[in-house]
C-alpha positions in Angstrom: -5.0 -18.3 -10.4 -3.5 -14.5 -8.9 -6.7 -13.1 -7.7 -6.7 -9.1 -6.7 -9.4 -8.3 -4.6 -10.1 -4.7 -4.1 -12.4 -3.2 -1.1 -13.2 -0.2 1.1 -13.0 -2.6 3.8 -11.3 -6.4 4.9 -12.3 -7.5 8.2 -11.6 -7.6 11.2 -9.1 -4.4 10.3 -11.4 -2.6 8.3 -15.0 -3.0 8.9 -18.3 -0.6 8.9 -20.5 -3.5 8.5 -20.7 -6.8 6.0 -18.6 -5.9 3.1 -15.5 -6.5 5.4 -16.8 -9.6 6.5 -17.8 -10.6 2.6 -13.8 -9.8 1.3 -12.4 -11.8 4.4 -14.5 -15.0 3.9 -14.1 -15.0 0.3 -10.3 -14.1 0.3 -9.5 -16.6 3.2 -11.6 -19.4 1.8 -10.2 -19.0 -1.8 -6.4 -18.7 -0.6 -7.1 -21.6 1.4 -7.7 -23.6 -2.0 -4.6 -22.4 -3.2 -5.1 -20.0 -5.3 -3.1 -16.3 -5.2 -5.1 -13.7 -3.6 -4.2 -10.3 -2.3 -6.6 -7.7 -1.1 -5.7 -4.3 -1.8 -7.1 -1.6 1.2 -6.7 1.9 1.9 -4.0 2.6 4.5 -6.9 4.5 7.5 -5.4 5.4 10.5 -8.4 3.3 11.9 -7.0 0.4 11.3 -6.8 -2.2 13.6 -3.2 -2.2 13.6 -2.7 -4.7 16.4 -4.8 -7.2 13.5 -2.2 -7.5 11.1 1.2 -9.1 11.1 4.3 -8.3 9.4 3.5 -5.0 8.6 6.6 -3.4 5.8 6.8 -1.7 3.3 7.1 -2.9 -0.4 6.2 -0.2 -3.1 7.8 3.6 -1.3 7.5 5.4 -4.4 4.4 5.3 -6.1 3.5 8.0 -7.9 -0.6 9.1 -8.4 -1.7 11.6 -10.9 -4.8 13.7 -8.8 -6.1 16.6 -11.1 -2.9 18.4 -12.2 -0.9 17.5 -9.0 0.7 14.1 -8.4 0.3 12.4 -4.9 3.0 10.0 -3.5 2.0 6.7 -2.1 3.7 4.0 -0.5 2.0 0.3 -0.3 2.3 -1.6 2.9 2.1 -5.4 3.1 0.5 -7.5 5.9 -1.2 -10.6 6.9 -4.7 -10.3 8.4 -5.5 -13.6 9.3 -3.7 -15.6 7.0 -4.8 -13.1 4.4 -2.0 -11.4 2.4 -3.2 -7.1 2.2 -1.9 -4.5 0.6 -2.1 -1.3 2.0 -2.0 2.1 0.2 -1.0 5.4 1.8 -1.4 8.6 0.4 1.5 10.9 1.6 -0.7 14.3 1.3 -1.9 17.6 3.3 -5.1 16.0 1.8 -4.6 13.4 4.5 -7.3 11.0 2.2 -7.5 7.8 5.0 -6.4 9.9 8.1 -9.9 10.7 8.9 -10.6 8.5 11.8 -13.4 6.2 10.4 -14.0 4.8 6.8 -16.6 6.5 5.1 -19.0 9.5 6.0 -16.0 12.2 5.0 -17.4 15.1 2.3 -14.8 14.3 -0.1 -15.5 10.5 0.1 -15.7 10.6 -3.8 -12.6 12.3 -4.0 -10.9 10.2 -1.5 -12.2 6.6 -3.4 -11.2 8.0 -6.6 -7.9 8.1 -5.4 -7.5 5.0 -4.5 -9.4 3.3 -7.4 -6.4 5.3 -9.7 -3.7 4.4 -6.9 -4.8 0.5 -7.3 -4.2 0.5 -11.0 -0.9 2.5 -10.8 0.6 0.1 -8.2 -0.3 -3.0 -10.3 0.6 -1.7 -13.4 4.5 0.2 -11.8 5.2 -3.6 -9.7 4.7 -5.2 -12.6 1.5 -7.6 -11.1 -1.2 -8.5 -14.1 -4.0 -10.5 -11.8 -6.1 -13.0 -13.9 -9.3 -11.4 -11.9 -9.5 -8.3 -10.8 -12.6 -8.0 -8.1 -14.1 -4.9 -7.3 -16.6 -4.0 -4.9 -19.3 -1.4 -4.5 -19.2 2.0 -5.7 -16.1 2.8 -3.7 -14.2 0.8 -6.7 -17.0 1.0 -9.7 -13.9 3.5 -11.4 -11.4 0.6 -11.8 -13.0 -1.1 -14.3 -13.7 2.1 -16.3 -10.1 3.1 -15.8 -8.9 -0.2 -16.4 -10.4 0.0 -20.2 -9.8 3.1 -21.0 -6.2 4.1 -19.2 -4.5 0.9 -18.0 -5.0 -1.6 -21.0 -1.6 -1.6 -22.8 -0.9 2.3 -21.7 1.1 1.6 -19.0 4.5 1.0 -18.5 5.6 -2.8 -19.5 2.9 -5.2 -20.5 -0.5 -4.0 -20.3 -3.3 -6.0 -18.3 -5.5 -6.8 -21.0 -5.5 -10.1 -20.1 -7.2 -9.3 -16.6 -10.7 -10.0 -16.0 -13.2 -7.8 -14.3 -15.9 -9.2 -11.3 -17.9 -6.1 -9.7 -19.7 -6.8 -7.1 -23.0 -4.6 -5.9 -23.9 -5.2 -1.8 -26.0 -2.9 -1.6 -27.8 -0.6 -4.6 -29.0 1.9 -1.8 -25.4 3.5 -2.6 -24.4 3.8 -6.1 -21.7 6.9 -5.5 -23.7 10.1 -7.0 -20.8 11.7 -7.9 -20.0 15.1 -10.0 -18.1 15.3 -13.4 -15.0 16.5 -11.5 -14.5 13.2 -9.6 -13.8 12.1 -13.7 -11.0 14.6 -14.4 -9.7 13.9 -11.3 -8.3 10.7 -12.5 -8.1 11.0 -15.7 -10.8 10.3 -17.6 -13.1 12.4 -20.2 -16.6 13.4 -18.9 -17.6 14.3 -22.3 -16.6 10.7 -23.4 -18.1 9.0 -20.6 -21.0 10.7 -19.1 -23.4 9.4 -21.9 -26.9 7.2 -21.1 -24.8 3.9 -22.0 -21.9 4.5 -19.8 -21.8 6.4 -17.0 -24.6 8.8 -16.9 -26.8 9.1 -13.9 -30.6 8.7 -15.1 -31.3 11.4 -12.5 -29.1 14.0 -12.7 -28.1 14.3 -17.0 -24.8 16.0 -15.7 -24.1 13.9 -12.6 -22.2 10.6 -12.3 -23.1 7.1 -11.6 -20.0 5.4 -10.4 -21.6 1.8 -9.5 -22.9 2.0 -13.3 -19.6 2.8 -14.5 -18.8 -0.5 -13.0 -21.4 -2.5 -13.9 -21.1 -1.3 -17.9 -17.4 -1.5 -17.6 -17.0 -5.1 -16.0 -16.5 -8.2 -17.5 -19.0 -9.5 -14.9 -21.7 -8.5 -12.6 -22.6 -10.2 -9.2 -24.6 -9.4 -6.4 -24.8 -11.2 -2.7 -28.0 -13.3 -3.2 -30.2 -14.9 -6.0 -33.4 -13.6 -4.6 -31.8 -10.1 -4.5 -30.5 -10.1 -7.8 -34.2 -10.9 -9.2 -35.3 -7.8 -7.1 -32.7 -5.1 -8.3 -33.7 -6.1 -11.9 -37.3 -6.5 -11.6 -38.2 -3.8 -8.8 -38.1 -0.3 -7.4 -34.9 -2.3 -5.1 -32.5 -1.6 -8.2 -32.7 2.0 -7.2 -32.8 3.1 -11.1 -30.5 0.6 -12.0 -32.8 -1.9 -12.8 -32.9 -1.2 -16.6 -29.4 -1.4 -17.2 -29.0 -4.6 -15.0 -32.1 -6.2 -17.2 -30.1 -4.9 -20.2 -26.5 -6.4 -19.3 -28.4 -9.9 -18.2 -26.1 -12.1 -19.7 -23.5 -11.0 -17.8 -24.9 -10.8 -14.2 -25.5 -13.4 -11.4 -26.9 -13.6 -7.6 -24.0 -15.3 -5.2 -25.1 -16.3 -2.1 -22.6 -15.0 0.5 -21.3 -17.4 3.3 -20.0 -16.8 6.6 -16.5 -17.8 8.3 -16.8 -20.8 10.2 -13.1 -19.9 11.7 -14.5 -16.9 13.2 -18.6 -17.7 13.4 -18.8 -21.4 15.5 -20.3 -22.0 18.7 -17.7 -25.3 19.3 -14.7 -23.2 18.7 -15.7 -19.5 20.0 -13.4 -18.0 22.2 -15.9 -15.4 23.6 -18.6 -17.9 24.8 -18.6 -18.8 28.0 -19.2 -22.6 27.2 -18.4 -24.3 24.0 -21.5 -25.9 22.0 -23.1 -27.5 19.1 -25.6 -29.4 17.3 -25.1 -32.6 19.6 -24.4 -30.5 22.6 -27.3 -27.9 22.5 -28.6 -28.2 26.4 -24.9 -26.1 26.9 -26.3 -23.4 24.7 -27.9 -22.5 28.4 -24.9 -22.0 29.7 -24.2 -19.2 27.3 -27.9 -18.0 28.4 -26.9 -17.6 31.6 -23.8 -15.5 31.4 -25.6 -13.4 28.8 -27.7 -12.5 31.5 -25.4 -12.0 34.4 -23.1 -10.0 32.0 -26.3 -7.4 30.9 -27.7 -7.1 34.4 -31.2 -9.4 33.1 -32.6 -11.5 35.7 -32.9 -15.5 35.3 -35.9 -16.7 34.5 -37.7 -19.1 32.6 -37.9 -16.5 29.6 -36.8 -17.0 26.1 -34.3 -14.1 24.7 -34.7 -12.0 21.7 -32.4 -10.3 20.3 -31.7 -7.7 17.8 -28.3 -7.2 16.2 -28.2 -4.7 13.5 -27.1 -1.3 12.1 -30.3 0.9 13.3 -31.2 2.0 10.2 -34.4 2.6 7.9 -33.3 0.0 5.6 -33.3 -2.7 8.6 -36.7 -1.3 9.5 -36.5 0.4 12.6 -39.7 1.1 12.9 -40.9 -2.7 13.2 -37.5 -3.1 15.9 -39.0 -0.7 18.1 -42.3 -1.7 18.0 -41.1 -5.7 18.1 -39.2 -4.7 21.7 -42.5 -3.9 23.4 -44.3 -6.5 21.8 -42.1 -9.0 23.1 -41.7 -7.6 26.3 -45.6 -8.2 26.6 -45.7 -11.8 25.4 -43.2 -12.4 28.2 -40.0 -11.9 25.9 -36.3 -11.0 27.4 -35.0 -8.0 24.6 -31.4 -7.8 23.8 -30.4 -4.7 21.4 -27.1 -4.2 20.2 -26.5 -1.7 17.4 -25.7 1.8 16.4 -27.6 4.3 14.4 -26.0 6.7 11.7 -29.0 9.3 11.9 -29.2 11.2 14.8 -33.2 11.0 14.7 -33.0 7.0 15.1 -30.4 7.3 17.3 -32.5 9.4 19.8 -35.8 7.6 19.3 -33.7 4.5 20.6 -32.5 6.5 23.6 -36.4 7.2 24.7 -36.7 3.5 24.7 -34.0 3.1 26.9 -35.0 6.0 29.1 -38.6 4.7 29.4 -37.7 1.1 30.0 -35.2 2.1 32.6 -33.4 -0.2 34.7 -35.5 -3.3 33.5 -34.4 -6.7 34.4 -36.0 -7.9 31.1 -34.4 -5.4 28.7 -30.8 -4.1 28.0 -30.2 -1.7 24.8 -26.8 -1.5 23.8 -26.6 1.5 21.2 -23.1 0.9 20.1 -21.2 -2.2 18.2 -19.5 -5.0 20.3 -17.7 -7.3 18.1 -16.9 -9.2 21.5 -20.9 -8.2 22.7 -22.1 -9.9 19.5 -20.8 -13.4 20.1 -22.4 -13.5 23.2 -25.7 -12.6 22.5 -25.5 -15.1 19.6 -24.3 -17.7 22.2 -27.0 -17.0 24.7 -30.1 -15.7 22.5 -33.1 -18.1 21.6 -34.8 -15.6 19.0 -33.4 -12.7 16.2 -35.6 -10.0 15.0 -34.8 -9.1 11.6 -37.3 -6.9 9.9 -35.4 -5.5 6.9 -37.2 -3.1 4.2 -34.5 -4.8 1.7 -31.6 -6.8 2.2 -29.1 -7.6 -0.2 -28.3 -10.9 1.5 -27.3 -10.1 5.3 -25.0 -12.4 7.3 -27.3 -11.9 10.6 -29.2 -14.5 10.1 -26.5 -16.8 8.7 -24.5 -16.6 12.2 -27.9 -16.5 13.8 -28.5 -20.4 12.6 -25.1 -21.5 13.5 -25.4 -20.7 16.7 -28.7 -22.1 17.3 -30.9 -18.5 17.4 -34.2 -19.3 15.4 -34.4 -16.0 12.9 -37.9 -14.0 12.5 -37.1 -12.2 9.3 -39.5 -10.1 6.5 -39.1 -12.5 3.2 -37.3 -10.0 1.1 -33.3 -10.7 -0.6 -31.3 -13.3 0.9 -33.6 -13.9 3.7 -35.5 -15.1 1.5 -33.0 -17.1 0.1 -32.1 -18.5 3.4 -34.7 -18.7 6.1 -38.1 -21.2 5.7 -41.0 -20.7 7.7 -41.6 -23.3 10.4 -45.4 -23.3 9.3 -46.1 -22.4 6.0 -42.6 -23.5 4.1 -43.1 -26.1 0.7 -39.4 -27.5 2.3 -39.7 -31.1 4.4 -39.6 -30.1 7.9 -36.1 -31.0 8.6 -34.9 -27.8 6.4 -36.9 -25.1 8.2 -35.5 -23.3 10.1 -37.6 -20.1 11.2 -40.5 -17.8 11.0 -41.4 -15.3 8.1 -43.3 -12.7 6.7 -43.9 -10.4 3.7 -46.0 -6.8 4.5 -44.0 -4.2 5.9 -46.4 -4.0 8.8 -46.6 -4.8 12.8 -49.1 -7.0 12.1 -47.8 -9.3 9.8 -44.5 -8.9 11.7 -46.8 -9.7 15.1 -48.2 -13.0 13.7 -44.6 -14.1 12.8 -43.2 -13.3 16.6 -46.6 -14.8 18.3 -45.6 -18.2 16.1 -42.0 -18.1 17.5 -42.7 -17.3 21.1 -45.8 -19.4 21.3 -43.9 -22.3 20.0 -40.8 -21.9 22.6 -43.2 -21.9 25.3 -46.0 -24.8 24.1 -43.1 -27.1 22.0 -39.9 -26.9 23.0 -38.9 -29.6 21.4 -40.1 -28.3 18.1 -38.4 -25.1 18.6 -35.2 -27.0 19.5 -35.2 -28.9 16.3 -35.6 -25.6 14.8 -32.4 -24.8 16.5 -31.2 -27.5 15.1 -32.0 -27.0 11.8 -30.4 -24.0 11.3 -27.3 -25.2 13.0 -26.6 -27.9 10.7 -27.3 -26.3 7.3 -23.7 -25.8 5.1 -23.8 -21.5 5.8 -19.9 -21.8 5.0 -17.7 -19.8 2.5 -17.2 -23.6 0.6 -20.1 -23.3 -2.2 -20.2 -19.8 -3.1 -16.1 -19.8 -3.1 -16.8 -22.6 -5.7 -19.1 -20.3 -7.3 -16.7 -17.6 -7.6 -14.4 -20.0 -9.0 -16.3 -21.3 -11.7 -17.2 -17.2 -12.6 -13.4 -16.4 -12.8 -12.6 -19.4 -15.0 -15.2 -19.0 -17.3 -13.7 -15.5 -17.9 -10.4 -16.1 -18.4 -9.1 -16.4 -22.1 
């Protein structure tokens, strides 16, 4: 099967936060059954050049109609990991992906229309007519629209109407609001399309809804976990969409994701200090130990919790902050290590950096460290994860493998994933953590008190917790299979 994957990001060359790690899994995992896959990326000059191999040309002339202007492109070819990516670069003063980050430009609309047009153009002008084309967020919610109405036997040589759409929604909090120009831009009518049952925002009756365009437009709708996709239909977490993803039903599914095991594995993990697993847990303190001597935190007979996270109001910042002091009081090490997009959250992490000082308990890290990250899972005991919604998150997942027992609100795939020690219907030897439901510091209080009471008065409970977590199948194998069985039911 020739699988075409299309994404704003592929890590580790493109990555602002799961989605990458979501289209490498996937891609690596379903090339690895033998199956055709290509990913196709923008070309950013923030690449992570030094990631990919074999980088050369293979399409210099494409051409892009943008308004009444036509923008050249040439697609780039390169392995990331064993993963074959296809590059495209706009050759324009517009300078689309020469921005220096991947998202949070004003023109990002502008910019992911492009590409979305550019995608269809380079398929359809090399000739290549994937059996599944899978798109991703809002970025790419315009393929499948253009796909139907432009690129289905309109195009030079065959047309692709023997492609099959997957969309896939990560995260409803960003469903690209867009304006009617972002429309003519590539092509398309706004009087045709911006109607209630295509592409219409509900909250703006001249306004655009490009993540409903590609829900509407697709041949099938997934998103990242069971438990969310019962949410976004059935609560205010479908963010207005939760009529039309009721309505379209039939055609929409909740995938759990899975995590790398090449790249996420405590017996293979080329940061850690010392190599462990589930037979080979008392090394885990090894790990412990250079954590420590690497953030400045003193030894002692402490257990570590840690926080690692985009500081954020959807990861509930509020409860991280006040979950540092209240671990700091029950005789808790703190770890922190994450940035923050708002400039308030940003600064009300600084005061508690400021205030704590130079503790030899505490170390705040406001900045991602890929490297940084391995360690702390290598070394923590404990991972706050307090989300307001979470579409499935990946924190947890890596969290388990490597032996870190997760305190998580029950909401998405959290839910799906993490069973409380106590109060869980599972036999013992599935549970694997400790959760709670209210959006409070109390309910989020009783859920910490149960973790760090049991790592000081059991610790051989909360090591089989460990080991719980470690030895649950977290892998890209089942929902690859998944996937699988989605595409194949699709395909004529």
């Amino acid at each position: 099967m020739y699988i075409a994957m299309v994404s704003a990001e592929c890590a580790p060359v493109a990555k602002a936060g799961g989605l990458g790690d979501f289209i490498h899994g996937l891609a690596r995992e379903l090339a690895l059954r033998g199956h055709q896959v290509e990913v196709l990326l923008p070309k950013y000059d923030s690449l992570r050049y030094d990631l990919i191999e074999d980088l050369s040309p293979v399409h210099k002339d494409l051409r892009v109609p943008y308004f009444d202007e036509i923008v050249p492109c040439q697609v780039d070819h390169g392995l990331v990991d064993g993963v074959d990516c296809l590059f495209i670069d706009p050759r324009s003063s517009h300078a689309f992906f020469e921005r220096g980050r991947i998202y949070g430009e004003g023109d990002d609309d502008a910019r992911f229309a492009l590409f979305c047009r550019a995608v269809l153009e380079f398929l359809s002008q090399s000739g290549r007519r994937p059996d599944i084309l899978h798109c991703h967020d809002w970025q790419t919610g315009l393929i499948p629209v253009l796909l139907w109405e432009v690129f289905d036997g309109l195009v030079q040589g065959p047309g692709m109407s023997s492609t099959r759409t997957v969309y896939t929604l990560h995260n409803l909090g960003h469903q690209g609001w867009v304006a009617e120009a972002v429309l003519r831009q590539v092509g398309l009518s706004p009087q045709r399309l911006i109607t209630p049952d295509r592409l219409q925002d509900s909250g703006n009756l001249r306004g655009v809804n490009l993540m409903k365009g590609g829900i509407v437009f697709s041949n099938f709708v997934t998103t990242v976990s069971p438990r969310y996709a019962w949410e976004v239909q059935n609560t205010d977490q479908g963010m207005g969409l939760q009529g039309l993803l009721r309505q379209y039903d039939g055609k929409f599914a909740g995938v759990l994701n899975g995590i790398d095991d090449a790249v996420w594995n405590p017996l293979s993990d080329r940061h850690l200090a010392h190599s462990y697993g589930p037979e080979t847990l008392p090394h885990k303190a090894l790990n412990k130990t250079a954590l420590r001597r690497r953030l400045g935190l003193q030894d002692s007979a402490k257990p570590i919790l840690c926080v690692i996270s985009r500081l954020d109001r959807q990861k509930g910042v509020d409860l991280i902050r006040h979950g540092i002091d209240h671990a700091l009081y029950h005789e808790c090490q703190v770890v922190v290590l994450g940035s923050a997009p708002e400039p308030s959250v940003a600064e009300a992490f600084r005061q508690i950096r400021e205030r704590l000082g130079p503790s030899r308990d505490a170390h705040l890290e406001l900045a991602y460290n890929e490297e940084l990250s391995h360690q702390i899972y290598g070394g923590a005991d404990m991972i706050l994860i307090p989300s307001v919604y979470e579409p499935c998150g990946l924190t947890q997942l890596i969290a388990m493998k490597y032996g870190v027992v997760p305190i998580v609100r029950r909401v998405g795939g959290l839910a799906d994933t993490v069973f409380d020690a106590n109060y869980s219907e599972r036999p013992f030897k599935e549970r694997n953590g400790y959760t709670f439901d209210d959006l409070t510091v109390t309910a989020q209080d009783h859920a910490m008190d149960r973790a760090i009471g049991l790592w000081y008065q059991y610790p051989e409970y909360f090591r089989q917790l460990r080991v719980n977590g470690m030895v649950a199948d977290h892998s890209w194998g089942v929902p690859a299979g998944r996937y699988l069985d989605i595409y194949h039911h699709l395909l004529p």
